[in-house]
N, CA, C and O atoms as a CHARMM CRD file, in Angstrom:
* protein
*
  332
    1    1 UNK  N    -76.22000 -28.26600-178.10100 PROA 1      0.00000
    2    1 UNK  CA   -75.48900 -29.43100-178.55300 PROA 1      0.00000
    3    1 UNK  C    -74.69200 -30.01300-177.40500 PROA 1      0.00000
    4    1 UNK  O    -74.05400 -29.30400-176.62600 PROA 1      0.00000
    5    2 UNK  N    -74.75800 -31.36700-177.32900 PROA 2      0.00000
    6    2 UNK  CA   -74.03900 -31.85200-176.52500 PROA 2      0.00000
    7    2 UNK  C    -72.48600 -31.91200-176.76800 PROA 2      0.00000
    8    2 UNK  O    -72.13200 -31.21700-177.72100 PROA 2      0.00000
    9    3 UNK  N    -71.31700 -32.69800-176.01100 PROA 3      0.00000
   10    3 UNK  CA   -70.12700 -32.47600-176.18400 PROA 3      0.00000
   11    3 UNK  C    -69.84900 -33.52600-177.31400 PROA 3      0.00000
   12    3 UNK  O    -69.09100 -33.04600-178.15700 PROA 3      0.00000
   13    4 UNK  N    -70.24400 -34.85900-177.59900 PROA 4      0.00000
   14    4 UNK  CA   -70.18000 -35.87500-178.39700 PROA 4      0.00000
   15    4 UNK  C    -70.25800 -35.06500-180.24500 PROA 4      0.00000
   16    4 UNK  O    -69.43200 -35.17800-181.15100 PROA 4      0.00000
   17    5 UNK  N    -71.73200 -34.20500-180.22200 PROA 5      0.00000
   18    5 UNK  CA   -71.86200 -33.37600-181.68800 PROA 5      0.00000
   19    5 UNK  C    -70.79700 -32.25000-181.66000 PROA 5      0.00000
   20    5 UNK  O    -70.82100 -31.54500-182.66900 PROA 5      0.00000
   21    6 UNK  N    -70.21800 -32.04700-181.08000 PROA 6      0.00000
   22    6 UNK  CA   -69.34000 -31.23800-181.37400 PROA 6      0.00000
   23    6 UNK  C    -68.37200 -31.72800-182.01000 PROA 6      0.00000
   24    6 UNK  O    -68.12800 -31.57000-183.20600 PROA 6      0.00000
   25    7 UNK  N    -67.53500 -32.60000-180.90800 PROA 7      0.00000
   26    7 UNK  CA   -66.25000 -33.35600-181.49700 PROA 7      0.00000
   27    7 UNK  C    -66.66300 -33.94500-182.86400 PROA 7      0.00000
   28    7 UNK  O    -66.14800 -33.75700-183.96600 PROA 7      0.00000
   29    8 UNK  N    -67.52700 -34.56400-182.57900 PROA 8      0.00000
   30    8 UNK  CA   -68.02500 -35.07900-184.31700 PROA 8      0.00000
   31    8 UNK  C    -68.13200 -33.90600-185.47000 PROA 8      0.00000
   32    8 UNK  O    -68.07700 -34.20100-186.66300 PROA 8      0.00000
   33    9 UNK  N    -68.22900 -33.06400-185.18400 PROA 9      0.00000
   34    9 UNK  CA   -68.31000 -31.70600-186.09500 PROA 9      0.00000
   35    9 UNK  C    -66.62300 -31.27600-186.52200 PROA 9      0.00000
   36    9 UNK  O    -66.03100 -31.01800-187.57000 PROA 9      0.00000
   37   10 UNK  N    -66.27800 -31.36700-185.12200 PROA 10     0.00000
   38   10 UNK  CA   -65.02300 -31.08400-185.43300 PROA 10     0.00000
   39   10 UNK  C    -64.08400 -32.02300-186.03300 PROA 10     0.00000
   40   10 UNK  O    -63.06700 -31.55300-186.54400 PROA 10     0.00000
   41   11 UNK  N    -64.27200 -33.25000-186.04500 PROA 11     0.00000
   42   11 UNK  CA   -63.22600 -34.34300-186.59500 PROA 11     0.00000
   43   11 UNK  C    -64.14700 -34.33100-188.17100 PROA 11     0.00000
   44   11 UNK  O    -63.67200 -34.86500-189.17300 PROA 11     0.00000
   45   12 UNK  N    -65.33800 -33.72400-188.17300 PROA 12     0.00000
   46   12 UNK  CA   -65.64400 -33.89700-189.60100 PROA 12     0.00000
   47   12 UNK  C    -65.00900 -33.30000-190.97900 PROA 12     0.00000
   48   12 UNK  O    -64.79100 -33.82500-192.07100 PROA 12     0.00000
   49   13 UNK  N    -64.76300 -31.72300-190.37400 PROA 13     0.00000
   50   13 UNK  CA   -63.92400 -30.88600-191.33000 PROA 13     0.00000
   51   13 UNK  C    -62.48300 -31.58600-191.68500 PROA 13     0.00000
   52   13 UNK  O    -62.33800 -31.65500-192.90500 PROA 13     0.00000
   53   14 UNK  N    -60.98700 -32.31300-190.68100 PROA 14     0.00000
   54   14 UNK  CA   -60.07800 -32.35100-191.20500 PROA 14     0.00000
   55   14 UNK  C    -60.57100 -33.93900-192.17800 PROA 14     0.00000
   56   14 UNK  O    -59.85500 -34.25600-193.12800 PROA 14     0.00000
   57   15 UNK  N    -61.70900 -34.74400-191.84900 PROA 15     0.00000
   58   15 UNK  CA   -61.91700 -35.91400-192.41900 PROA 15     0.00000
   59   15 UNK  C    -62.33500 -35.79700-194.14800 PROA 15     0.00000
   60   15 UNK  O    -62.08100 -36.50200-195.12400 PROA 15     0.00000
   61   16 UNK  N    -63.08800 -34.54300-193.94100 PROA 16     0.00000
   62   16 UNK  CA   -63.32400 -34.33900-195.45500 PROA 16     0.00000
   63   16 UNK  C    -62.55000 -33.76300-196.62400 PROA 16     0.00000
   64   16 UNK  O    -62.60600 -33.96600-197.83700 PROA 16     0.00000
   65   17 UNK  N    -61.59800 -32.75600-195.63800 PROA 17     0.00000
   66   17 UNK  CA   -60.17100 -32.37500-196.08300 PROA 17     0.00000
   67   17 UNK  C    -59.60500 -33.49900-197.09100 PROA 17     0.00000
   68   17 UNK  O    -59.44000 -33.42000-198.30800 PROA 17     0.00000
   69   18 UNK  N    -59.31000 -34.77600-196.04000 PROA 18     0.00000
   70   18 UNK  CA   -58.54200 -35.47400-196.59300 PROA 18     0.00000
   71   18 UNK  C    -59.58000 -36.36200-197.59800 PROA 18     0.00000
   72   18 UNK  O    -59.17000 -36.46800-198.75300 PROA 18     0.00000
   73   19 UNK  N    -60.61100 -36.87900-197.35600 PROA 19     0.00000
   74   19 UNK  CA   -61.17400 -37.66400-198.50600 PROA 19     0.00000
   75   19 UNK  C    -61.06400 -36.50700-199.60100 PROA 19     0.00000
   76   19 UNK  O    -60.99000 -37.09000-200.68300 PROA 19     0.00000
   77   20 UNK  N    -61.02700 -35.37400-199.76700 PROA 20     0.00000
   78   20 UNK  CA   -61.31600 -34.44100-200.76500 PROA 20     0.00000
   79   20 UNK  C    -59.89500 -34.46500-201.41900 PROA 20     0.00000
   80   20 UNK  O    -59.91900 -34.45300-202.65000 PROA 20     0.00000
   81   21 UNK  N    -58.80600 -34.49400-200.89900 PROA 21     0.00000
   82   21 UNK  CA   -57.60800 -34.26200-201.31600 PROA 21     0.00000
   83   21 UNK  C    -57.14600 -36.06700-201.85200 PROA 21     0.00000
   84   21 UNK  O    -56.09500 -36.34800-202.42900 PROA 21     0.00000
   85   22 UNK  N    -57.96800 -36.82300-201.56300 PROA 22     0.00000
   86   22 UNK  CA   -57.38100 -38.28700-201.52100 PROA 22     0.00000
   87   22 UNK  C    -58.28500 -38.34700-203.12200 PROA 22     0.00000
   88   22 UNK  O    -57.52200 -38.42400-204.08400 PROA 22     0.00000
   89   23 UNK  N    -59.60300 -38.32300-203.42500 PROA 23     0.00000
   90   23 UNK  CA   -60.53600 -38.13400-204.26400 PROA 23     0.00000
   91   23 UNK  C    -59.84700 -37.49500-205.58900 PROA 23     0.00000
   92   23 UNK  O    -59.65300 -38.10300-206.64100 PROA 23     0.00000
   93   24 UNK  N    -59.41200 -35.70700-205.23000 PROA 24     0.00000
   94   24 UNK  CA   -59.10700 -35.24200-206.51400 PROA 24     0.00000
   95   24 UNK  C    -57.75800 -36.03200-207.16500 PROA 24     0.00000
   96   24 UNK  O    -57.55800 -36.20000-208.36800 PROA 24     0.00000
   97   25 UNK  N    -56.70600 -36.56400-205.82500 PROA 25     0.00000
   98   25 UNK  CA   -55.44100 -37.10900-206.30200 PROA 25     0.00000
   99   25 UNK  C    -55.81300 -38.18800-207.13300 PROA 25     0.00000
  100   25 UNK  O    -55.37900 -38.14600-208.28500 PROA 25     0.00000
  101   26 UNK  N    -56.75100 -39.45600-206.70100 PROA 26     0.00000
  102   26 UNK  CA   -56.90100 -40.10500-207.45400 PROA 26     0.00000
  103   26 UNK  C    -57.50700 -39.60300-209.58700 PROA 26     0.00000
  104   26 UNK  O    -56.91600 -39.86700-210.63400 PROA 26     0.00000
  105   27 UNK  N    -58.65800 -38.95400-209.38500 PROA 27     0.00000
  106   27 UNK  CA   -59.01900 -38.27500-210.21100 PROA 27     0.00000
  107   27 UNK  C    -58.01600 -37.78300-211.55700 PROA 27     0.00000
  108   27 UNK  O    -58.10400 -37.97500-212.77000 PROA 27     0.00000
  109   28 UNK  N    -56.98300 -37.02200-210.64600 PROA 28     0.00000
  110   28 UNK  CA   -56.17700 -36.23100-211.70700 PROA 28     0.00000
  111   28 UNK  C    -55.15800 -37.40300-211.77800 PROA 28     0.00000
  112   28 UNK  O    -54.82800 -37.77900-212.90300 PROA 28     0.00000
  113   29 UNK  N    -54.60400 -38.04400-210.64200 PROA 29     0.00000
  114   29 UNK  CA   -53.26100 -39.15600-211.37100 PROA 29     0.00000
  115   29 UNK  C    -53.57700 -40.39100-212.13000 PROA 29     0.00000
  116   29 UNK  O    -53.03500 -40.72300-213.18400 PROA 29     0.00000
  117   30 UNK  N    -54.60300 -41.11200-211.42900 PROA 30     0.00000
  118   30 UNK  CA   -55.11900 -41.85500-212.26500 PROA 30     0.00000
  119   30 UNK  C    -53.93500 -43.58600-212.11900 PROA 30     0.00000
  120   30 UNK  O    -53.57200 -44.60600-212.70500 PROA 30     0.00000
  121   31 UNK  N    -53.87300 -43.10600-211.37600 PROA 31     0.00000
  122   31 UNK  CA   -52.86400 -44.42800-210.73700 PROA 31     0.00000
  123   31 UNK  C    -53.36600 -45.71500-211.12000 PROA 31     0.00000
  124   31 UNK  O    -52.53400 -46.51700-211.54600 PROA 31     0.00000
  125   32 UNK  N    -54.45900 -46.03600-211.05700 PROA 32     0.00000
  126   32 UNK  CA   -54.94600 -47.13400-210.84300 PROA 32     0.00000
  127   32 UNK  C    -55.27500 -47.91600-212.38900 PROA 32     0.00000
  128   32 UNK  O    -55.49000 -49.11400-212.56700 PROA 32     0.00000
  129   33 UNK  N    -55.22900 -46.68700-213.53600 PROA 33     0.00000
  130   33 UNK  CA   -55.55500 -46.83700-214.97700 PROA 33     0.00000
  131   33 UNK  C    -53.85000 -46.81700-215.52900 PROA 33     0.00000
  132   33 UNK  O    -53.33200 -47.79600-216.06600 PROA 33     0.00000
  133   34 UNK  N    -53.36600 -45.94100-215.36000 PROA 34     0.00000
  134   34 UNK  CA   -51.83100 -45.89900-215.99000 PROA 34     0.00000
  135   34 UNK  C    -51.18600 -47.18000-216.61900 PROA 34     0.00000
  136   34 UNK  O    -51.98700 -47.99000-217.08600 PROA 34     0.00000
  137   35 UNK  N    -50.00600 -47.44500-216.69000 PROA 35     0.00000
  138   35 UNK  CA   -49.52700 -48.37300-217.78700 PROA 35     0.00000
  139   35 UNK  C    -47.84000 -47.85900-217.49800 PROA 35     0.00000
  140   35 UNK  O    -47.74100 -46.64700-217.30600 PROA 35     0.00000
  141   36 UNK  N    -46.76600 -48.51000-217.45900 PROA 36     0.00000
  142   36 UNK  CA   -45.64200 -48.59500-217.27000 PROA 36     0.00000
  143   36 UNK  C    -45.15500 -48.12800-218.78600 PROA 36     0.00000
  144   36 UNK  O    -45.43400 -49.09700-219.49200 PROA 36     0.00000
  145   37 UNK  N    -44.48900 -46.98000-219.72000 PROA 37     0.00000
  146   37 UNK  CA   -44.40500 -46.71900-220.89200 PROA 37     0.00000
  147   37 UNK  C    -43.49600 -47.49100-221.02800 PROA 37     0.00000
  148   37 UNK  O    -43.85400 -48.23400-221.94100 PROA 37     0.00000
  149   38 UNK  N    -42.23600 -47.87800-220.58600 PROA 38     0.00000
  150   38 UNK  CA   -40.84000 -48.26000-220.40100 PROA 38     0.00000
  151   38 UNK  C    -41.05000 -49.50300-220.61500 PROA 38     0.00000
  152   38 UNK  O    -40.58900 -50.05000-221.61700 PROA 38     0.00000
  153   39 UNK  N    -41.74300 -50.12200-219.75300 PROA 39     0.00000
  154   39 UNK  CA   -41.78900 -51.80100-219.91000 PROA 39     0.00000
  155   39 UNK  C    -43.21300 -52.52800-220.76600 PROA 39     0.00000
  156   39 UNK  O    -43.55400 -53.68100-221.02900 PROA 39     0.00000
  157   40 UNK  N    -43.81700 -51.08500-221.02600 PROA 40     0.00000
  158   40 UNK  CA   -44.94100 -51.91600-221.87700 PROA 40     0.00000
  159   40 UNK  C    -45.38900 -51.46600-223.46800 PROA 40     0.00000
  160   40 UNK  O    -46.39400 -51.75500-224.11700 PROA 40     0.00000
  161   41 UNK  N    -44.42800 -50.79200-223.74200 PROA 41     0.00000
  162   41 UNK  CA   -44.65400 -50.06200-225.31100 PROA 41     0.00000
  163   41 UNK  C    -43.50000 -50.30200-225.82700 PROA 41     0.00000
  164   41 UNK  O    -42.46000 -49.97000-225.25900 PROA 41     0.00000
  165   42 UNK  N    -43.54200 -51.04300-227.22200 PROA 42     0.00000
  166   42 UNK  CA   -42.30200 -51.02800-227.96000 PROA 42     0.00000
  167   42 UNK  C    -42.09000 -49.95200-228.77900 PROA 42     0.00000
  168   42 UNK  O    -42.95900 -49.43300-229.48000 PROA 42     0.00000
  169   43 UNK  N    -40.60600 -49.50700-228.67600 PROA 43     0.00000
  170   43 UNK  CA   -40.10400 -48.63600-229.35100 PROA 43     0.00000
  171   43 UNK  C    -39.13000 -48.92600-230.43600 PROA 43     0.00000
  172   43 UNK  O    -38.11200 -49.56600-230.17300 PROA 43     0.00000
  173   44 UNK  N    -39.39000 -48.46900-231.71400 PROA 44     0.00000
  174   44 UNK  CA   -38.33700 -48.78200-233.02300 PROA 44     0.00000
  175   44 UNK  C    -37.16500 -47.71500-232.91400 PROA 44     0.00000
  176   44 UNK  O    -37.53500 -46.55100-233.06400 PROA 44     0.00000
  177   45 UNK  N    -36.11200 -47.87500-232.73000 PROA 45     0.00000
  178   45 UNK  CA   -34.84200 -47.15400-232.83400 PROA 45     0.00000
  179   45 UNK  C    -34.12100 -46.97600-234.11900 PROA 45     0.00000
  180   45 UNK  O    -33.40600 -47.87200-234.56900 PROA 45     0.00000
  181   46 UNK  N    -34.28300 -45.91100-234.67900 PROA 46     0.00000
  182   46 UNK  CA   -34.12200 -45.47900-236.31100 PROA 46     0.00000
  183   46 UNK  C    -32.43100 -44.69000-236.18600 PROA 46     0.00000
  184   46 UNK  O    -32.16800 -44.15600-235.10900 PROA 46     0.00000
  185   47 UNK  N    -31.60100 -44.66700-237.06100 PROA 47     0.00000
  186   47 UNK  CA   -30.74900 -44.17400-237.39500 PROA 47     0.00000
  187   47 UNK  C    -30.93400 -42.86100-237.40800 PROA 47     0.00000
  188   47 UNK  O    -31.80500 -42.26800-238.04300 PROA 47     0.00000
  189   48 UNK  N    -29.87200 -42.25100-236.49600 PROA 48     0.00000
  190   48 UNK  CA   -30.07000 -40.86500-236.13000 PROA 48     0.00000
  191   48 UNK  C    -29.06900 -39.32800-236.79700 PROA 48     0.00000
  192   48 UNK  O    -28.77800 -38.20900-236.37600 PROA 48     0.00000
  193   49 UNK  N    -28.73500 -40.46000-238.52700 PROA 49     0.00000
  194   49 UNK  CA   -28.30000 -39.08200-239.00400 PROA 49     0.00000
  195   49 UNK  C    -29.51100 -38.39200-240.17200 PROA 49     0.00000
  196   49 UNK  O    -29.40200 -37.41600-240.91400 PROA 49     0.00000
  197   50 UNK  N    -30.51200 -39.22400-239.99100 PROA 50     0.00000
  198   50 UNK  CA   -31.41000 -38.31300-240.75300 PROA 50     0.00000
  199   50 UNK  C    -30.98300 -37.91400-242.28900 PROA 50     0.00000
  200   50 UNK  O    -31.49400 -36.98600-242.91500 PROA 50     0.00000
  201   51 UNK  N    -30.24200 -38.53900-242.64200 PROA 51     0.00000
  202   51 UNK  CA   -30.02800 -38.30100-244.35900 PROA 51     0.00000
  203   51 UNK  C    -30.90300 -38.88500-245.05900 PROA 51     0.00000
  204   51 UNK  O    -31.00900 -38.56200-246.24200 PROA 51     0.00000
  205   52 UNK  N    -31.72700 -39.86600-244.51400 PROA 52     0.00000
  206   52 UNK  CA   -33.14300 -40.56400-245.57800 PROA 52     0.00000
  207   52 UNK  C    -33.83700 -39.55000-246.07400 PROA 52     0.00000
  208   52 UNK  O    -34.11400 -39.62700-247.27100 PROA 52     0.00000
  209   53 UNK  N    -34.17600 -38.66600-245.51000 PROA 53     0.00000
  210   53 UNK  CA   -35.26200 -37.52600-245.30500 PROA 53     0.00000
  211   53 UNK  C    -35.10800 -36.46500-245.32500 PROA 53     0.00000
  212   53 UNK  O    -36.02600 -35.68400-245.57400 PROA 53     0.00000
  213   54 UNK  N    -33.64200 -36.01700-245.01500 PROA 54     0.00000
  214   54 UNK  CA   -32.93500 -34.27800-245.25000 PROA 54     0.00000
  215   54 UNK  C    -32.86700 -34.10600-246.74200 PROA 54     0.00000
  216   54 UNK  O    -32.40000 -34.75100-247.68100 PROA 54     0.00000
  217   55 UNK  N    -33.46400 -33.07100-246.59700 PROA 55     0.00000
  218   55 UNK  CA   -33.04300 -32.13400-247.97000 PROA 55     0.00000
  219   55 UNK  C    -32.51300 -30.64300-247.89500 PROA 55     0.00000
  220   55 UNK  O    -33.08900 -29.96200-247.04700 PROA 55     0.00000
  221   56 UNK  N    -32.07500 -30.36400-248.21800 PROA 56     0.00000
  222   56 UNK  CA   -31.11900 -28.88600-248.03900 PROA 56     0.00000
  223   56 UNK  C    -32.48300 -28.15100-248.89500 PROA 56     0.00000
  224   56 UNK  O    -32.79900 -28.50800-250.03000 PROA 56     0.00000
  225   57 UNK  N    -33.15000 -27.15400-248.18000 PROA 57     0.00000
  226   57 UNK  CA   -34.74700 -26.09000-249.48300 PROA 57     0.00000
  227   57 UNK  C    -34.21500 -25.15400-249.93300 PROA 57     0.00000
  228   57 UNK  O    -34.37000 -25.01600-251.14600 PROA 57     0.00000
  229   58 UNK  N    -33.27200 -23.98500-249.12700 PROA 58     0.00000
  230   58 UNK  CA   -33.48900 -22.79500-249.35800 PROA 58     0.00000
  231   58 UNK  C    -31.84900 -22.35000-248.44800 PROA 58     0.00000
  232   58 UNK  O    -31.28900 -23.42700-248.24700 PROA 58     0.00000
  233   59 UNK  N    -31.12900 -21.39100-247.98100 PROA 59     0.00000
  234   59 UNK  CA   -30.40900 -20.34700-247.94000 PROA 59     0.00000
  235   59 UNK  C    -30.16300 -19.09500-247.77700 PROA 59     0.00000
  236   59 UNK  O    -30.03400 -18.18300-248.59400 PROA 59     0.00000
  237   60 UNK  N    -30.11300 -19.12300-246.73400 PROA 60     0.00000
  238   60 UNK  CA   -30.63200 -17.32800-245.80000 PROA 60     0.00000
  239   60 UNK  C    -29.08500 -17.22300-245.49100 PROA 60     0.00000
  240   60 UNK  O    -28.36300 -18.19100-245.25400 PROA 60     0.00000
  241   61 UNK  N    -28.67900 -15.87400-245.52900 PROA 61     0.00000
  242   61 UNK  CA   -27.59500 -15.06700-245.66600 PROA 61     0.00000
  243   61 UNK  C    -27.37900 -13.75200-245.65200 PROA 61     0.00000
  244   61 UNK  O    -27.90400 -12.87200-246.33400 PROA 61     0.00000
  245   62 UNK  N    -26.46100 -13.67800-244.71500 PROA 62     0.00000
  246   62 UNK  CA   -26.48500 -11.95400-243.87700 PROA 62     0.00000
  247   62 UNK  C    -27.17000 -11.34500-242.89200 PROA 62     0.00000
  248   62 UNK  O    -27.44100 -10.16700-242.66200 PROA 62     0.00000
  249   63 UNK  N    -27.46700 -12.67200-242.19100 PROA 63     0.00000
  250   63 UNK  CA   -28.51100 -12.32000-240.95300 PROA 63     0.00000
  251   63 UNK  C    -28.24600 -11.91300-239.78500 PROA 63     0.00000
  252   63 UNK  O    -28.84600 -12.32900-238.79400 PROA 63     0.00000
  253   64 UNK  N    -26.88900 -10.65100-239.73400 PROA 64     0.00000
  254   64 UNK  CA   -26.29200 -10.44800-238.76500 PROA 64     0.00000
  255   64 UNK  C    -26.30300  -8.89600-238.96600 PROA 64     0.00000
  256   64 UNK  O    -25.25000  -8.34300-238.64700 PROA 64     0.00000
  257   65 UNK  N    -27.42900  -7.99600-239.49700 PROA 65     0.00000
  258   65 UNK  CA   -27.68200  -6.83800-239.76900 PROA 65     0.00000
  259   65 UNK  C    -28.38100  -6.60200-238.16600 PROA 65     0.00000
  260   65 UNK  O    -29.29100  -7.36900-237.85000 PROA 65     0.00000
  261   66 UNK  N    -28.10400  -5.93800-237.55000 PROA 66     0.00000
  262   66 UNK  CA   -28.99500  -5.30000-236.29500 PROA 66     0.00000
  263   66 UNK  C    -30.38600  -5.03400-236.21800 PROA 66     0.00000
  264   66 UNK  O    -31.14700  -5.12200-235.25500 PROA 66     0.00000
  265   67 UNK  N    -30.62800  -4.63600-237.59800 PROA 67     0.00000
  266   67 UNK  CA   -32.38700  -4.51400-237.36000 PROA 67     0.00000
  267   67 UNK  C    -33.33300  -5.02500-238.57300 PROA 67     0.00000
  268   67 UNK  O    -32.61200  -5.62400-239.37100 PROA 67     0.00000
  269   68 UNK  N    -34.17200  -5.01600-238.84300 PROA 68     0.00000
  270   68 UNK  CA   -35.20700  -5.98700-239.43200 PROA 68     0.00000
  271   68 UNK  C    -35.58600  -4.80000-240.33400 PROA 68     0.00000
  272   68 UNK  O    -35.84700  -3.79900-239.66700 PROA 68     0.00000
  273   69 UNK  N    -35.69100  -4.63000-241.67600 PROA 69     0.00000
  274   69 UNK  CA   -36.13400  -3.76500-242.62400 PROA 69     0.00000
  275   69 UNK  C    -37.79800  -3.29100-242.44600 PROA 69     0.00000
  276   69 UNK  O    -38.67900  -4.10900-242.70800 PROA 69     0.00000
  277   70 UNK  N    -38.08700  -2.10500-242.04700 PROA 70     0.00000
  278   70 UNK  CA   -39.38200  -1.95600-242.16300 PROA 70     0.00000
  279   70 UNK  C    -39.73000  -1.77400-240.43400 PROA 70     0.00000
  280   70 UNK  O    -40.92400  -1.65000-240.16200 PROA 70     0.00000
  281   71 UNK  N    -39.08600  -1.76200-239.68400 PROA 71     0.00000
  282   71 UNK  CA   -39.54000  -2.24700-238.26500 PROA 71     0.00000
  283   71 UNK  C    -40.01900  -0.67500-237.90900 PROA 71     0.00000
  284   71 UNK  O    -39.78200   0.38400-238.49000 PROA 71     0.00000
  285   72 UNK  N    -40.89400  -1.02000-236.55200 PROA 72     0.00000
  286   72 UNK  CA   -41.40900   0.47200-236.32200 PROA 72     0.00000
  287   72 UNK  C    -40.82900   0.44500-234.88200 PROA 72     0.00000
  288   72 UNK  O    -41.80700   0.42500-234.13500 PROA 72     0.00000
  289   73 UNK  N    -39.62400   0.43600-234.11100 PROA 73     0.00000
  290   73 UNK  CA   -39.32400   0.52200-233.15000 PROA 73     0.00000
  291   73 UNK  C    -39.38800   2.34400-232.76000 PROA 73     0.00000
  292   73 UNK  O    -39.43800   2.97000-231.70100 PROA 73     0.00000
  293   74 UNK  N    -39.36800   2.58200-233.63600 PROA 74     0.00000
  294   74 UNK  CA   -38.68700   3.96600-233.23400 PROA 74     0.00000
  295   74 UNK  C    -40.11000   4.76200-233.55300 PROA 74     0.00000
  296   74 UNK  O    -39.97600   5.97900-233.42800 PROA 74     0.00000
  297   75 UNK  N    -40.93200   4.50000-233.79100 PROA 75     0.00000
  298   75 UNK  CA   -42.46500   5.56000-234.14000 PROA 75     0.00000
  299   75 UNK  C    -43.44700   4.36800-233.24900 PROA 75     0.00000
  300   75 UNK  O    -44.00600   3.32100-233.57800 PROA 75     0.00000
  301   76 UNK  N    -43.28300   5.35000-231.61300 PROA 76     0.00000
  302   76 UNK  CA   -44.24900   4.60600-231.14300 PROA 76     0.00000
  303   76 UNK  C    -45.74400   4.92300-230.70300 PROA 76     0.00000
  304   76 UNK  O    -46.38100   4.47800-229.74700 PROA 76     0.00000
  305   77 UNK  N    -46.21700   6.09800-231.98900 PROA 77     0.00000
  306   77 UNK  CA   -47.89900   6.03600-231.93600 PROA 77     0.00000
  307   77 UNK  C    -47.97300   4.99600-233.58600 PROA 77     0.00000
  308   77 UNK  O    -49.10600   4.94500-234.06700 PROA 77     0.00000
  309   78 UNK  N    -47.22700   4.48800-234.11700 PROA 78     0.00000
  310   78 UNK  CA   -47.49000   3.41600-234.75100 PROA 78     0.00000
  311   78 UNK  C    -47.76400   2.18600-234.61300 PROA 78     0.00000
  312   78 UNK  O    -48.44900   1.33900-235.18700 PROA 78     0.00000
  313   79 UNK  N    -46.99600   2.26900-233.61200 PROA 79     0.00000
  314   79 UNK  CA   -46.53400   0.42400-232.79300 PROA 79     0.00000
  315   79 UNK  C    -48.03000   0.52200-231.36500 PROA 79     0.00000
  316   79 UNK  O    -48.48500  -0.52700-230.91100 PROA 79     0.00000
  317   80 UNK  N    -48.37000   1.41300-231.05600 PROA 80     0.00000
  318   80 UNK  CA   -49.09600   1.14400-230.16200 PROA 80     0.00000
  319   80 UNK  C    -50.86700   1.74800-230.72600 PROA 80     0.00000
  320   80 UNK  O    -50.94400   2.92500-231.07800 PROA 80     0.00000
  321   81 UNK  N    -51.72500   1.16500-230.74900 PROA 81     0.00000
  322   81 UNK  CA   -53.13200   1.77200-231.02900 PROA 81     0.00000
  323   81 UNK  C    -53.83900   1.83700-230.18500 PROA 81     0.00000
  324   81 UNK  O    -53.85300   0.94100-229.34200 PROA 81     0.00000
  325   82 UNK  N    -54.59900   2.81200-230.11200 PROA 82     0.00000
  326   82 UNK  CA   -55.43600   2.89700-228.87000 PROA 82     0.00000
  327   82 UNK  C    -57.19200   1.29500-228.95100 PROA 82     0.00000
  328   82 UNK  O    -58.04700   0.98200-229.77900 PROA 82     0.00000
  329   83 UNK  N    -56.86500   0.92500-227.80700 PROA 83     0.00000
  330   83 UNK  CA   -58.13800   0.24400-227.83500 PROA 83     0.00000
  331   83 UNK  C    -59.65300   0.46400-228.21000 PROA 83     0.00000
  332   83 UNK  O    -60.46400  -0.45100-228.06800 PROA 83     0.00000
């Protein structure tokens, strides 16, 4: 090989580097498709105490017991099975 195919060999690798890295950026960001959310989607601003729609269901109480009824912390060829 002469000295000309070389350098050309060699400026080829960081050239493809970058089309490769320029390629996937476009790909994954997508710059060119995007849309400004802020200035191009309207947003309705609703009253934020939520009483239209709250309902009080149910009432849990005494949930400050240390451990969970039934738990197997403490028997651990229960808690663990062999594969």
């Amino acid at each position: 090989m002469d000295g000309d195919a070389i350098l050309l060999m060699l400026a080829l690798g960081p050239a493809s580097a970058a089309g490769f890295y320029w390629a996937m950026h476009r790909h994954y960001r997508n710059t060119d498709k995007s849309h400004a959310f802020e200035h191009e989607t309207a947003v309705e601003v609703l009253a934020l105490t939520g009483v239209e729609a709250d309902r009080k269901v149910d009432e849990i109480r005494a949930t400050r017991a240390p451990r969970i009824q039934g738990d197997n912390v403490g028997n651990h060829r229960q808690r663990v099975q062999p594969m």
